[in-house]
C-alpha positions in Angstrom: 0.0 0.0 0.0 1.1 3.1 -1.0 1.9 5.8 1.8 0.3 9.2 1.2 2.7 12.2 1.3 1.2 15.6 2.7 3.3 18.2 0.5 3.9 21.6 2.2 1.1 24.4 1.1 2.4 26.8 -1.6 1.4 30.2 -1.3 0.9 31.9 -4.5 1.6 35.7 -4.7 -1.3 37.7 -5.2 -1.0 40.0 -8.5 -1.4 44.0 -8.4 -5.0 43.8 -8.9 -5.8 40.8 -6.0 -3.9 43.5 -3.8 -5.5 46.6 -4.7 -8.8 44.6 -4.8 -8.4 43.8 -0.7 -6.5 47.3 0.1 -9.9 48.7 -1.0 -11.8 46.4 1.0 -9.7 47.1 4.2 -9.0 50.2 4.1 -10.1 52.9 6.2 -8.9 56.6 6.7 -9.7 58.8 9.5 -12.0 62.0 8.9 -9.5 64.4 10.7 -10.9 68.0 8.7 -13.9 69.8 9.7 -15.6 71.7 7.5 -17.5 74.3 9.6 -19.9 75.7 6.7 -21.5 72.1 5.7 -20.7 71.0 9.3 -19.3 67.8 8.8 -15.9 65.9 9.0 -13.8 65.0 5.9 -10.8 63.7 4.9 -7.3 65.1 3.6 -5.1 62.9 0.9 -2.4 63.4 3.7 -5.0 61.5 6.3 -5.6 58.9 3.1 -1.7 58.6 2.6 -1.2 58.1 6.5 -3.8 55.6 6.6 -2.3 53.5 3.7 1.0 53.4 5.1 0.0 49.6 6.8 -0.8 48.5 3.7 2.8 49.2 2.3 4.2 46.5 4.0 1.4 43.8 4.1 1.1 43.8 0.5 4.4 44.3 -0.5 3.2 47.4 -2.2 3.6 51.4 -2.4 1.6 54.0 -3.8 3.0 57.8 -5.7 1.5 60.6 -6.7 2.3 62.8 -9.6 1.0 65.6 -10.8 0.7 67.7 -13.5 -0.1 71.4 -14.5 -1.9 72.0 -17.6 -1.7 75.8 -19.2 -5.1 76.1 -20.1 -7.5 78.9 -19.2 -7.8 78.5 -16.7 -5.0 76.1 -15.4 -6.0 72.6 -14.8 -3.7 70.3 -12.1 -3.9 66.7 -12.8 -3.0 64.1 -10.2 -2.5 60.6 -10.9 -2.3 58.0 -8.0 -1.0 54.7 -8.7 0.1 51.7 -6.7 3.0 50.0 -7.1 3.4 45.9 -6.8 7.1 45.7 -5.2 7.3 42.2 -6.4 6.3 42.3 -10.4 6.9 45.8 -11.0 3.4 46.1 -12.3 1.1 49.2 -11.3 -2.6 50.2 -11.5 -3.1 54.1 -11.4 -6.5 56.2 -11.8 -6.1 60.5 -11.8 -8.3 63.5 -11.4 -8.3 66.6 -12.9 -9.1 70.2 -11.1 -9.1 73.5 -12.2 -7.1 76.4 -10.6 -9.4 80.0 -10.2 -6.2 82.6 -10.0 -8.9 85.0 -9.7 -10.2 83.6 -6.5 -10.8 86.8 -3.9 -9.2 86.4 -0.9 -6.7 83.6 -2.3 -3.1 84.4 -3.2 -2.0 82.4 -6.2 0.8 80.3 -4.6 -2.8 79.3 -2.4 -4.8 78.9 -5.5 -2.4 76.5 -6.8 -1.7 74.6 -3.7 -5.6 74.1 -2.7 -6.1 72.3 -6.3 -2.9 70.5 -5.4 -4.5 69.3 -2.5 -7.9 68.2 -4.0 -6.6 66.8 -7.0 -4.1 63.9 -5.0 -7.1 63.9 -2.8 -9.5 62.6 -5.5 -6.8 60.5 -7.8 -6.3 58.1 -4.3 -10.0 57.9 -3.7 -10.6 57.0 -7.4 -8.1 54.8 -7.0 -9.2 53.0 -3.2 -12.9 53.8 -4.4 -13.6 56.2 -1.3 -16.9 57.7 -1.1 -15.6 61.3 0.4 -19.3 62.2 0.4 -20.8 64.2 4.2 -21.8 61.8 6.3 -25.6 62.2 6.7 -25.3 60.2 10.2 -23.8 63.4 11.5 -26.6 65.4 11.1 -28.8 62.6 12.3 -30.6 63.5 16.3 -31.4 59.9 16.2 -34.8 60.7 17.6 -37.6 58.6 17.6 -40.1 61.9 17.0 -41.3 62.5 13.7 -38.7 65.3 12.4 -40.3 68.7 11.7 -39.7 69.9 8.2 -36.7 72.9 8.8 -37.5 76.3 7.3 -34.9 77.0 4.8 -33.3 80.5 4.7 -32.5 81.9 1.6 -28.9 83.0 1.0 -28.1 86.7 0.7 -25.3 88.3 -1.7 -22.9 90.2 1.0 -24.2 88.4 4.5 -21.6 86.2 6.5 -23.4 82.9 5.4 -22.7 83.8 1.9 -19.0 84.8 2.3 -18.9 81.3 4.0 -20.6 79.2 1.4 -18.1 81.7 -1.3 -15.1 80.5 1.0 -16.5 76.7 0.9 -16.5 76.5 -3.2 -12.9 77.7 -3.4 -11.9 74.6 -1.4 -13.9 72.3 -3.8 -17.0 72.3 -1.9 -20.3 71.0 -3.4 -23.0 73.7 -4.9 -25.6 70.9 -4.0 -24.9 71.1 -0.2 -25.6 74.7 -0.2 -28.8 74.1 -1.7 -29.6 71.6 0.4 -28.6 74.2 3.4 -30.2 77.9 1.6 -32.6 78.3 -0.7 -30.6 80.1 -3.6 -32.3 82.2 -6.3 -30.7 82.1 -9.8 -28.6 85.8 -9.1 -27.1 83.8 -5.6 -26.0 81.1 -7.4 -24.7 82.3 -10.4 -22.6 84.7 -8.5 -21.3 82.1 -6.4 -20.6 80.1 -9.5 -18.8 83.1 -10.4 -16.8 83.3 -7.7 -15.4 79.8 -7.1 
């Protein structure tokens, strides 16, 4: 009778893809912004970055970001992520494209320039680790088992604090939609703020 032989388990390497595919599935990043005009937490590409540097070493992998400026009118900054497979060599990337408002008031250029920076590697990793960066409604939820009374929405004034605010929010890539869902905006509000992002 023949003896059976137990033959030591083989791990087989996972490729790029396989790696990326579980990075995106395990990864989380902390909210460590605040955005005091939409009031809720977000996330910078340095807190993404942080939170990927764990991954580095368990999948034998490393991820770069390079960007690019575009002279266009105006200037466009693109970002492309990518991550790196130490092992084959191979890499998967995804970018994202933002344009640059020199004419931004308040914002030096050097700030102009740097605040696209900042969204464009922002939005090229969470392409990449398919982040939803959008507000997270829970934070705004009183959890309170009353029926909620529909809010009165104020509209949003040309000149007042709030609109200064919600001016100051587009310039760092904010959303149009959230200050619509915040202000009732008639068509000279938004348009001006349009305008001024």
């Amino acid at each position: 009778m023949a003896t059976k032989v137990e033959l030591p388990a083989v791990e087989i390497p996972l490729c790029i893809g396989e790696k990326l595919c579980r990075i995106q599935q395990e990864f989380k990043a902390k909210k460590s912004r605040f955005n005091s005009f939409g009031k809720y937490n977000f996330r910078s590409a340095e807190d993404i970055l942080e939170g990927l540097k764990p991954m580095n070493e368990k999948y034998g992998v490393y991820f770069t970001i390079n960007e690019q400026l575009i002279n266009a009118n105006p200037p466009v900054m693109t970002s492309v992520a990518t991550i790196w497979d130490c092992e084959s060599g191979k890499s998967i990337d995804c970018s994202a494209v933002v344009g640059i408002d020199l004419n931004q008031k308040g914002m030096q250029t050097p700030q102009a320039f740097g605040s696209a920076s900042s969204y464009a590697k922002k939005y090229a990793l969470g392409n990449l680790l398919l982040i939803d960066d959008t507000a997270d409604a829970d934070a705004t939820n009183t959890h309170s088992k009353e029926p909620v009374k529909a809010k009165e929405i104020q509209s949003l004034e040309i000149g007042t604090e709030a609109y200064n605010k919600a001016v100051d929010y587009l310039a760092g890539g904010g959303d149009i939609e959230l200050i619509e869902k915040k202000y009732k905006l008639t068509n000279d509000v938004k348009l001006a703020l349009l305008n001024n992002k």
